[in-house]
C-alpha positions as CSV (number, residue, x, y, z in Angstrom):
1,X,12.6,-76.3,29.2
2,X,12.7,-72.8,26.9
3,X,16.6,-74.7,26.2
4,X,15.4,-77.7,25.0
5,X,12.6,-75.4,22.5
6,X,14.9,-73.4,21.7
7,X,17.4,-75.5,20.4
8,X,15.0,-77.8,18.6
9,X,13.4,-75.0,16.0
10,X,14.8,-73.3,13.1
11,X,14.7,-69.6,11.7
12,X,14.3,-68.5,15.1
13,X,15.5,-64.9,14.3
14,X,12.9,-62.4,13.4
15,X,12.5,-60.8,9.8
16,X,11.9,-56.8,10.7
17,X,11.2,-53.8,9.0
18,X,12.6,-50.5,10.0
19,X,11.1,-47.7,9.4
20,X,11.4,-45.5,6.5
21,X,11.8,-42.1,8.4
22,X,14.1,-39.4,9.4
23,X,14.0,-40.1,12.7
24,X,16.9,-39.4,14.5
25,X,19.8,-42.0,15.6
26,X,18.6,-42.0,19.0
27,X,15.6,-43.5,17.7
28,X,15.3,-47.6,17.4
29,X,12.5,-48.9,15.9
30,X,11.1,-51.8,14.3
31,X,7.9,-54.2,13.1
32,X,8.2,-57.7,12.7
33,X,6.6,-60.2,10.1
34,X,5.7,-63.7,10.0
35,X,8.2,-64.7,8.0
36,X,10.7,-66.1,10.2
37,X,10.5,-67.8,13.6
38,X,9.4,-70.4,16.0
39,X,5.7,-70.6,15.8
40,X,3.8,-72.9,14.0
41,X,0.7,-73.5,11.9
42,X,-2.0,-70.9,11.7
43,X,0.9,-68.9,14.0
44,X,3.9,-69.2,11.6
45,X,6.5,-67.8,12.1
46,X,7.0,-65.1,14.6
47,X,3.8,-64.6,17.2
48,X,4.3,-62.6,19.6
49,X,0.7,-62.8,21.4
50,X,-0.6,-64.7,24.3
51,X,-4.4,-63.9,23.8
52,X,-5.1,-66.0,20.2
53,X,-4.2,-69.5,21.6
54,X,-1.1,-70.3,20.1
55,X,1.3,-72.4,22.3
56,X,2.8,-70.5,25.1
57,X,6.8,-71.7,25.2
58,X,6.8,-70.2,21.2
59,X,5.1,-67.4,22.0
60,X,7.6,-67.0,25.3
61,X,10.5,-67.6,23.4
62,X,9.5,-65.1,20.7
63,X,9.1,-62.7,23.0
64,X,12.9,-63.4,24.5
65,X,14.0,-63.1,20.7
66,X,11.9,-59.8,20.3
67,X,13.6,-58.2,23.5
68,X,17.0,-59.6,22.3
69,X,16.4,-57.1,19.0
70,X,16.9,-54.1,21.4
71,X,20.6,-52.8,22.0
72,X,20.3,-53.6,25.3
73,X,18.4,-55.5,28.5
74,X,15.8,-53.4,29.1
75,X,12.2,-54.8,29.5
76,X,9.3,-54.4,26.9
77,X,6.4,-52.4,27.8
78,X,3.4,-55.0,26.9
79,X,0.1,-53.6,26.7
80,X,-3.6,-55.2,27.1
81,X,-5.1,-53.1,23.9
82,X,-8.6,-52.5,23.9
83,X,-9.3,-50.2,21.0
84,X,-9.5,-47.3,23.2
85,X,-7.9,-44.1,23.4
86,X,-5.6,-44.5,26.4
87,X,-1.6,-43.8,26.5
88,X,0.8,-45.4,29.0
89,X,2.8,-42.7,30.0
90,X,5.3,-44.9,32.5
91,X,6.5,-48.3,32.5
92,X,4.5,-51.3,34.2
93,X,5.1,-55.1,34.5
94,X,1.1,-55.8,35.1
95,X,0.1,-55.7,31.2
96,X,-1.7,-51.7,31.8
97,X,-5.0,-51.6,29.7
98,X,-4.0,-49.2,27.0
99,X,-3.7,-48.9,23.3
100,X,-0.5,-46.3,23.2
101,X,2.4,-45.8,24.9
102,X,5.0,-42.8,25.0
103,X,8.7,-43.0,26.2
104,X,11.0,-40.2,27.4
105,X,13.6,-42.1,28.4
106,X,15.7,-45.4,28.4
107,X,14.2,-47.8,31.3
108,X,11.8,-49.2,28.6
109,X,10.5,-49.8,24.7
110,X,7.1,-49.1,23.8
111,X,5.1,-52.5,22.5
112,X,1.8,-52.6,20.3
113,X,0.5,-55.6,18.4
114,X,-0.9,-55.7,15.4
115,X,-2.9,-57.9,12.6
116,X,-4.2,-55.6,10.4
117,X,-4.8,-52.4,12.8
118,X,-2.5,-49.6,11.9
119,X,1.0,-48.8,13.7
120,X,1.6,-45.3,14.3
121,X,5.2,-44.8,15.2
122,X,6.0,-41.4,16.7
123,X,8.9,-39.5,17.6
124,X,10.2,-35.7,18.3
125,X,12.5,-33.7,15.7
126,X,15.4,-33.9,18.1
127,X,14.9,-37.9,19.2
128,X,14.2,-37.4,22.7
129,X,10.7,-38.6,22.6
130,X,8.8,-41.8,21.2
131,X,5.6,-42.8,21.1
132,X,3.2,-46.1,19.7
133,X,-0.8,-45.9,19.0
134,X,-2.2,-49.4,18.2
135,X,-5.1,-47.6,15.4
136,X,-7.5,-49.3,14.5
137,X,-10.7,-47.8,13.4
138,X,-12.1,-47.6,16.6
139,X,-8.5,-46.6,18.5
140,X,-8.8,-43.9,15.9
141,X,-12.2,-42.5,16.0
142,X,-11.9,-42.3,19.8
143,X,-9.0,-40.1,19.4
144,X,-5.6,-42.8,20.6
145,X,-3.6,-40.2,17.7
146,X,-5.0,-37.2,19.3
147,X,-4.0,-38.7,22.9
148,X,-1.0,-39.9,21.8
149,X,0.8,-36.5,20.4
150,X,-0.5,-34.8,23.7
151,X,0.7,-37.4,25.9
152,X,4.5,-36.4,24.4
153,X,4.0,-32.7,25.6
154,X,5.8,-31.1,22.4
155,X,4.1,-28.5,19.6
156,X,2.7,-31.0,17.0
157,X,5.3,-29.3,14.5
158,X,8.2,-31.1,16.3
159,X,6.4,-34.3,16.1
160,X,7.1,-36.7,13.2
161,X,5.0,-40.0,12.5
162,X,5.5,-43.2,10.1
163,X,2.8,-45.3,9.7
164,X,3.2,-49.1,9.6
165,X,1.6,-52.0,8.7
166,X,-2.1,-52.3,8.3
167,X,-4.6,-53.3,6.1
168,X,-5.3,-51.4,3.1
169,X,-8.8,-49.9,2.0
170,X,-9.3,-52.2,-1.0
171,X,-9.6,-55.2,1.6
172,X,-11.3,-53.1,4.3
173,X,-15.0,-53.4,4.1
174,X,-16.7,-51.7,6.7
175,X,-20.3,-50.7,7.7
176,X,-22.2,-47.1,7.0
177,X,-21.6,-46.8,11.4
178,X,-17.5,-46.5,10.7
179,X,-18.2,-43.6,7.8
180,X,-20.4,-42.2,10.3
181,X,-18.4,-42.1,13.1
182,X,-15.1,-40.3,11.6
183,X,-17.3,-38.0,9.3
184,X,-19.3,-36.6,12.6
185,X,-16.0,-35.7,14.0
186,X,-14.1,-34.5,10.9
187,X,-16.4,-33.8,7.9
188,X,-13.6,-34.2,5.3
189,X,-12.7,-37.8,6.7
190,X,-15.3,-38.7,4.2
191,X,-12.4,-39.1,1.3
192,X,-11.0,-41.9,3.2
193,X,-14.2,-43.8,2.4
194,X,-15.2,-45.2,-1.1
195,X,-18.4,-47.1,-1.4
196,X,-17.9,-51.3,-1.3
197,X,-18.0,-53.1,-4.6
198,X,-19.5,-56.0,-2.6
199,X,-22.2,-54.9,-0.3
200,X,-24.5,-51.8,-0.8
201,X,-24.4,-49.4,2.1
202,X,-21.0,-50.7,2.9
203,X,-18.2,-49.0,2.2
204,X,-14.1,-49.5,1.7
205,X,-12.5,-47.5,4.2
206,X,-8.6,-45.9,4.2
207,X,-7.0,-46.6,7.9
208,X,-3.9,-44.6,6.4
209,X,-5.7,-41.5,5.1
210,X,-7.9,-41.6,8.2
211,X,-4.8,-41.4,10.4
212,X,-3.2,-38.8,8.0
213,X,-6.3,-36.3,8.1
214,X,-6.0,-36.6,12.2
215,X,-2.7,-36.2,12.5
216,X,-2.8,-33.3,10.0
217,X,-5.6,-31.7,12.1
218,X,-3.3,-31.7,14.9
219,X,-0.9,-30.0,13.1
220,X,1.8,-33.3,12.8
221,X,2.6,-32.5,9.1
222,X,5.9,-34.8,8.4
223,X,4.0,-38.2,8.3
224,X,5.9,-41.1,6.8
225,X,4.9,-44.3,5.5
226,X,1.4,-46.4,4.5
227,X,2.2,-48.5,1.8
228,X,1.6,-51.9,3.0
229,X,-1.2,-54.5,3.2
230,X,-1.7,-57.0,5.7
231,X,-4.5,-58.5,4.3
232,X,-2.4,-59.2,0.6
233,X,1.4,-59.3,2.1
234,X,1.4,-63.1,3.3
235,X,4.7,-61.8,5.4
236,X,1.8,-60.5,7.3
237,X,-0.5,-61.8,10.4
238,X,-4.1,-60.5,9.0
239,X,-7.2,-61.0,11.1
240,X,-9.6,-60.5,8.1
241,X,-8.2,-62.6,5.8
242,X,-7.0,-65.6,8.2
243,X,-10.8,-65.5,10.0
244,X,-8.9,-64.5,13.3
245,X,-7.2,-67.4,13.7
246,X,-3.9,-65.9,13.5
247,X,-0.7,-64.5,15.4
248,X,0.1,-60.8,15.7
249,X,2.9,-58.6,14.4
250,X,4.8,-56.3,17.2
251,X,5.4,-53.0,16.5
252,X,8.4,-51.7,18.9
253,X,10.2,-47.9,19.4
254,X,12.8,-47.1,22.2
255,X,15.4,-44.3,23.0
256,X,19.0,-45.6,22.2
């Protein structure tokens, strides 16, 4: 049956974007957009999610294209992302309940999927380690960056990040609890928040410098990337601006 779909739909390879980074060669890496792909309608082109109701052969056969982007056969590690703080540190077929993943070797590639949460790609000086946070605001003010760097076991120094696709602040509106929550914990997290044009007591908040002030805390200073905009780019699944009826973008890093 996948045959017969496959052979009857057009564009079925994936646009990407690689990272713009000085990761190491040993380092592959990737995001992938909507334009270009097998799904259709509110899921055009390229879903890669089982959980927002799109049909299950496209999103199965986008999955086989996604793997089939990798240099070799190895399998994907999927997560079921919560908006917590948790890393997968080891590979598992059973969909672990996490929002990051780390890698320190070449039985898997690290998975997160995105539609409007931030990306946060991370990977060693010396490309022997990788790592993926799925940040959203809530990954992020439970700590998933601060998890993440520790769950790679290297001094932050050696650690590099870029920052992928996410929704930008001047289409972020969110409520005086989000300000609250990042300022309690980092008093100077308060520049990533500008107050809404369109809802007083609300305020436009930066996912980007949010991630950016953590990961300086820690002491990651080479931080790459954070100039994109799911909610304007229409390459992009957005769950704000498409009322959450809409596909996700994968975000994908493996050893070579």
């Amino acid at each position: 049956m996948m045959d017969a779909v496959a052979d009857s739909r057009p564009h079925l390879h994936p646009t990407l974007i690689l990272p713009d980074w000085p990761a190491p060669t040993t380092v592959g890496a990737f995001v992938t957009t909507r334009e270009t792909g097998p799904s259709q309608g509110s899921f055009t082109a390229f879903n890669t999610a089982t959980h927002v109701g799109d049909d299950t052969e496209s999103v199965a056969y986008c999955r086989e294209l996604l793997r089939a982007q990798l240099d070799d056969d190895r399998p994907l590690l999927w997560l079921d992302q919560v908006h917590g703080a948790k890393v997968q540190q080891d590979y598992s077929p059973d969909l672990p309940q996490a929002d990051a993943a780390v890698a320190f070797d070449k039985r898997y590639a690290c998975v997160i999927q995105t539609a409007d949460c931030l990306p946060v790609f991370l990977c060693d000086r010396l490309g022997t380690r990788v790592g993926l946070a799925h940040a959203g605001w809530r990954s992020l003010a439970s700590g998933v960056l601060e998890a993440s760097v520790a769950a790679l076991a290297l001094e932050p120094d050696r650690v590099m990040a870029w920052l992928g696709p996410a929704i930008s602040n001047a289409q972020f509106e969110v409520g005086p609890e989000v300000r609250d929550a990042f300022v309690a914990v980092q008093p100077e997290a308060v520049s990533a928040f500008e107050p809404s044009p369109y809802r007083l007591g609300h305020f436009m908040a930066d996912l980007y410098r949010l991630a950016r002030l953590r990961l300086e805390r820690l002491g990651v200073s080479h931080i790459s990337g954070g100039h994109f905009c799911t909610a304007c780019e229409s390459r992009f699944y957005s769950h704000r601006r498409d009322d959450g009826r809409t596909g996700r973008m994968a975000s994908v890093i493996w050893l070579r």
